[in-house]
Structures are given as structure tokens and as C-alpha cells.
C-alpha positions as CSV (number, residue, x, y, z in Angstrom):
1,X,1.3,7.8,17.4
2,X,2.9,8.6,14.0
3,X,6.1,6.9,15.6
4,X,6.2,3.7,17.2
5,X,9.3,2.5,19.1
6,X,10.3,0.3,16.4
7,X,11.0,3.3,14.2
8,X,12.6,5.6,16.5
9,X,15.0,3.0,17.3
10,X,15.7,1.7,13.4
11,X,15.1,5.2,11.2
12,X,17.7,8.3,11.8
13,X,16.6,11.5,9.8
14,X,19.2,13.1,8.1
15,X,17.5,16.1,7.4
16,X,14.4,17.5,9.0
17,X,10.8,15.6,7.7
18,X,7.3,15.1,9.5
19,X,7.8,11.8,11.7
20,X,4.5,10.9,9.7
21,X,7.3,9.9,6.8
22,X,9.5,7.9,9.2
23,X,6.6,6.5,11.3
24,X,5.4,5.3,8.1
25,X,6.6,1.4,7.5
26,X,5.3,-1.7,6.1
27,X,5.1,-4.2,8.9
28,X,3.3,-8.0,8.4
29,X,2.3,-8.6,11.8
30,X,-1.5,-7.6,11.6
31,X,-4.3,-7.4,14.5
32,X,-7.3,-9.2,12.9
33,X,-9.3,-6.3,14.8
34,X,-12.0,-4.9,12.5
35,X,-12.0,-1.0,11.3
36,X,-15.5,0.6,11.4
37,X,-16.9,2.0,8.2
38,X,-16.1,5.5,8.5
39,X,-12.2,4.6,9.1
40,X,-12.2,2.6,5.7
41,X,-14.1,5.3,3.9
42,X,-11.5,7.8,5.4
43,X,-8.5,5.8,4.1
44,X,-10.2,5.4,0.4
45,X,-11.2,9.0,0.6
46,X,-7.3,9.8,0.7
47,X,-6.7,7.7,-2.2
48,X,-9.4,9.7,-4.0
49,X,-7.7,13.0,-3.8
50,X,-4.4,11.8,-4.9
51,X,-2.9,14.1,-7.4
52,X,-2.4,12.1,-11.3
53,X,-1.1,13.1,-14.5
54,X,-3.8,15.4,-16.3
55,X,-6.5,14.6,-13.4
56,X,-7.3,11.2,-15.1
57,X,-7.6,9.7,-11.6
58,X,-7.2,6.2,-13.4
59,X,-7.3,3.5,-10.1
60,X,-10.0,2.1,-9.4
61,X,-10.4,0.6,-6.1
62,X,-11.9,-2.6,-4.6
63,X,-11.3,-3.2,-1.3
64,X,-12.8,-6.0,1.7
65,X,-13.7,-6.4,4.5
66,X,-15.8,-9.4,5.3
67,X,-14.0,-12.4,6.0
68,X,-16.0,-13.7,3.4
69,X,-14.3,-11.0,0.6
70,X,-10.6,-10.6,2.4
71,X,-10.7,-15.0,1.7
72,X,-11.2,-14.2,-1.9
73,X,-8.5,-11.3,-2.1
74,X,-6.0,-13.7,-0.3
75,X,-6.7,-16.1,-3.2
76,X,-5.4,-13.8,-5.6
77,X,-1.6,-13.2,-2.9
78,X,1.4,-15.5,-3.8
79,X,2.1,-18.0,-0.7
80,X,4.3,-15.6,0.9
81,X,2.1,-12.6,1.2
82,X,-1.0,-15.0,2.0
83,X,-0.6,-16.2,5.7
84,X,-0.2,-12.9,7.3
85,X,-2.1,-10.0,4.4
86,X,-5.2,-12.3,5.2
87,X,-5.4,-11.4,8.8
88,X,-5.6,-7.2,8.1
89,X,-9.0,-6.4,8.6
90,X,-9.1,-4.4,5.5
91,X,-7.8,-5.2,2.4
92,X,-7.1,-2.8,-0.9
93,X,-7.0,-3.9,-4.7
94,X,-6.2,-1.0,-7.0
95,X,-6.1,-1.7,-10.7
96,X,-5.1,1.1,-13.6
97,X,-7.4,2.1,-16.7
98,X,-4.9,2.0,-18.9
99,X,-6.0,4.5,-22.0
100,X,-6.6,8.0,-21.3
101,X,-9.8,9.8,-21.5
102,X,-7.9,13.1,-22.7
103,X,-5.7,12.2,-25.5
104,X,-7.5,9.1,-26.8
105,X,-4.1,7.1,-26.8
106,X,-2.4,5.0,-23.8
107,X,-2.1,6.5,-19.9
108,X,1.7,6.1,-19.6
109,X,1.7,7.5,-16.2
110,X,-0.9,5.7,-14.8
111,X,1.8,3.3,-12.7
112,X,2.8,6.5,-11.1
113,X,-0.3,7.6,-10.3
114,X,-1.6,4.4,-8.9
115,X,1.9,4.8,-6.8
116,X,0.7,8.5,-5.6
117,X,-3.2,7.2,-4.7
118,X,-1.3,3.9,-2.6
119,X,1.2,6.4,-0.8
120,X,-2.2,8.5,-0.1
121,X,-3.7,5.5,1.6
122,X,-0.3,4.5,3.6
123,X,-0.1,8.4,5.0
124,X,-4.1,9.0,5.8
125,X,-3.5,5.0,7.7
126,X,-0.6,6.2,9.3
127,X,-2.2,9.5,10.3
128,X,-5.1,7.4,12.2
129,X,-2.7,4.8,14.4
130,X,-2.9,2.3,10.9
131,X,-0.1,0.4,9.5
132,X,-0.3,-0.2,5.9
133,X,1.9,-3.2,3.4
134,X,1.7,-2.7,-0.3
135,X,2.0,-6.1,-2.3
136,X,3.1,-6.7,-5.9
137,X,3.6,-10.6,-5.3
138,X,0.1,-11.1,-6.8
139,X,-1.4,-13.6,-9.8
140,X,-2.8,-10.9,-12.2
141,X,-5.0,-13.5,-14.2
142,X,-6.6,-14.8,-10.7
143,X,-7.2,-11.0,-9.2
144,X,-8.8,-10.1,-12.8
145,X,-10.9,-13.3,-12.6
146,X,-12.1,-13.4,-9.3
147,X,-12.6,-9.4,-8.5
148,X,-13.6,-9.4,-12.0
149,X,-11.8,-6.6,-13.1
150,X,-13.0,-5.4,-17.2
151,X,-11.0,-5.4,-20.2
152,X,-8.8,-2.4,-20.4
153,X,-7.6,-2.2,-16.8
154,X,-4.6,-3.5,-15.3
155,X,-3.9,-4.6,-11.6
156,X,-1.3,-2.8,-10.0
157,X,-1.1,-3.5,-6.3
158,X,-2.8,-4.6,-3.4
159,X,-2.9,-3.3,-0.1
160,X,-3.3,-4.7,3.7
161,X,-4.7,-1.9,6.4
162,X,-4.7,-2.3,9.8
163,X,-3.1,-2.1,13.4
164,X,0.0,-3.8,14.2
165,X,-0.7,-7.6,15.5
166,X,2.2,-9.3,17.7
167,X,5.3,-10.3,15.6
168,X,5.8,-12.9,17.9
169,X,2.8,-14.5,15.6
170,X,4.8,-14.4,12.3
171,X,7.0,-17.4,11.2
172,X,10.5,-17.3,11.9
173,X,11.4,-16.0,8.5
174,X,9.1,-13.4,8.7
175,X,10.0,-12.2,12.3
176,X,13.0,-11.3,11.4
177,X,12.0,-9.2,8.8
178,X,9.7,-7.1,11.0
179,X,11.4,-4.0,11.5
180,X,11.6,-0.7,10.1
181,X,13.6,-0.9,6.8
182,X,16.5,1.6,5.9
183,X,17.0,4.1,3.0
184,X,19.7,4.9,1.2
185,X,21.7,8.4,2.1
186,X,20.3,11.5,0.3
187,X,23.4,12.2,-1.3
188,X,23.1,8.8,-3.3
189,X,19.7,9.6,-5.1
190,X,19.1,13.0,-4.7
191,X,21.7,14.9,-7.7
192,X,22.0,18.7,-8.2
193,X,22.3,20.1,-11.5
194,X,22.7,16.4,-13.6
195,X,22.6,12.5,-12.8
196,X,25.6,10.9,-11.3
197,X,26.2,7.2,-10.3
């Protein structure tokens, strides 16, 4: 379940890794199939044991699943991401508090932990026959407005959950986007001893 046949055919390992990290892509083609209540609790629970920079555990998460709600969310998605993120059943806003309840002064890591609490999500999604897409191509200003999200917190991504729909269903453009994407080779970001280019 962790690898469907579009990743066995388009991902190579080069060293030995779960198949949870290769199964693990960002497809567009969702089913509109809902997720019961204790799936989407399951996936936010992930989020909420992420690890973050002196425990500040700054996301906060809103997330819907009514049509009702995921039409508002898709108000806040550029054109691009609208069409298809609409149809996942369950959909993820995380925003950042942005000063630290420890030091007093600004959370400068609070990107990165957003980052670990959205990979969190995409592996627990994964782990239950999910497929997850993480957006940046948002409007800020309307996702503050509408979700109204306080002073002092900054949006950071939003999230689409659900199972794979038919590609077949996504514009032409899209389509042929929807595989598997590649990394780069170890060798060219992983250094030993100092940085090379």
C-alpha cells in the first residue's frame, strides 16, 4: 500500500529507505470520497507530535471537511491549485505563531517546524493508503481573512488529504504532471566534512 505502481515504476532508491519515503508523492488527481472522523483526527494527531525547535509546537491547524468549509478553503488557493485541491475530501491550513513563548523574542524556526508537522501529516496519510499535496500558491491576506487567523500568526501552507481520484479527470496540463517526481543524486546534496557545489 505504501507503494503504488506509479512509484515503483518512476522512483529508484539508491540506497536502502522504508518504501513509506518513496511511496510518499504529491499527486492532484483526488477521489472526492469522504474520510471518517477518526482517519482525520489520526492524520492531525501525527501533526501534533511533530518534533519543533525548543517544543514550541507553533502551527496551528484548521482543517475542513464539509463541502461547505473545503468551498471556503478553495477561496483562499491560486487558480491553479483550485480545480483539483477542492475535490480532497479533507483539507489542511497550518499557520505559524511567530514569537516564541520561551525567549520572548521572534520563533525563527518556526517555517521548519511547520515543515516537520506537514511531513508528519504526509507520512501518517501515506501510512493509511492516503495521498497528501502541500500548497504554497495561496493569497495570505484572503486565508487570514476568511479562516480568520489573529494577529501574530503567519500562514504557511495548506494541505489536500485524500485517496488518489483518476488522472484521466485532470486537464491536459495537469495530466502530464501526475507522476512521481525525481530527486536529485545523494552525492549532489548530501557533503562530508564541508559544503561543495
Amino acid at each position: 500500500m505504501l507503494m503504488d505502481s506509479d512509484a515503483k515504476e518512476h522512483r529508484k532508491k539508491e540506497h536502502e529507505v522504508d518504501d513509506l519515503f518513496i511511496g510518499r508523492w504529491s499527486p492532484r488527481a483526488f477521489s472526492e470520497e469522504k474520510l471518517d472522523r477518526k482517519t482525520v483526527m489520526r492524520v492531525l494527531e501525527a501533526a501534533r507530535w511533530a518534533p519543533s525547535s525548543y517544543n514550541e509546537q507553533p502551527w496551528r491547524m484548521v482543517f475542513a471537511t464539509s463541502e461547505k468549509d473545503r468551498k471556503t478553503f478553495a477561496e483562499c488557493l491560486m487558480e491553479g491549485n483550485r480545480g483539483w485541491a477542492s475535490k480532497a475530501p479533507l483539507l489542511i491550513f497550518i499557520a505559524a505563531k511567530k514569537m516564541s513563548d520561551v525567549t520572548g523574542g521572534p520563533n525563527d524556526k518556526y517555517k521548519f517546524d511547520c515543515g516537520a508537522a506537514a511531513l508528519s501529516i504526509d507520512l501518517q496519510a501515506r501510512m493509511l493508503g492516503l495521498y497528501t499535496h502541500s500548497m504554497g500558491g495561496f493569497d495570505a491576506k484572503t486565508a487570514v481573512k476568511l479562516l480568520e487567523i489573529p494577529d501574530g500568526f503567519e500562514p504557511v501552507v495548506f494541505v489536500a488529504v485524500g485517496k488518489r481520484g483518476n488522472k484521466k479527470d485532470l486537464p491536459q496540463m495537469l495530466l502530464e504532471r501526475e507522476t512521481p517526481s525525481q530527486r536529485k543524486k545523494l552525492e549532489d546534496i548530501a557533503f562530508e566534512g564541508k559544503f561543495r557545489q
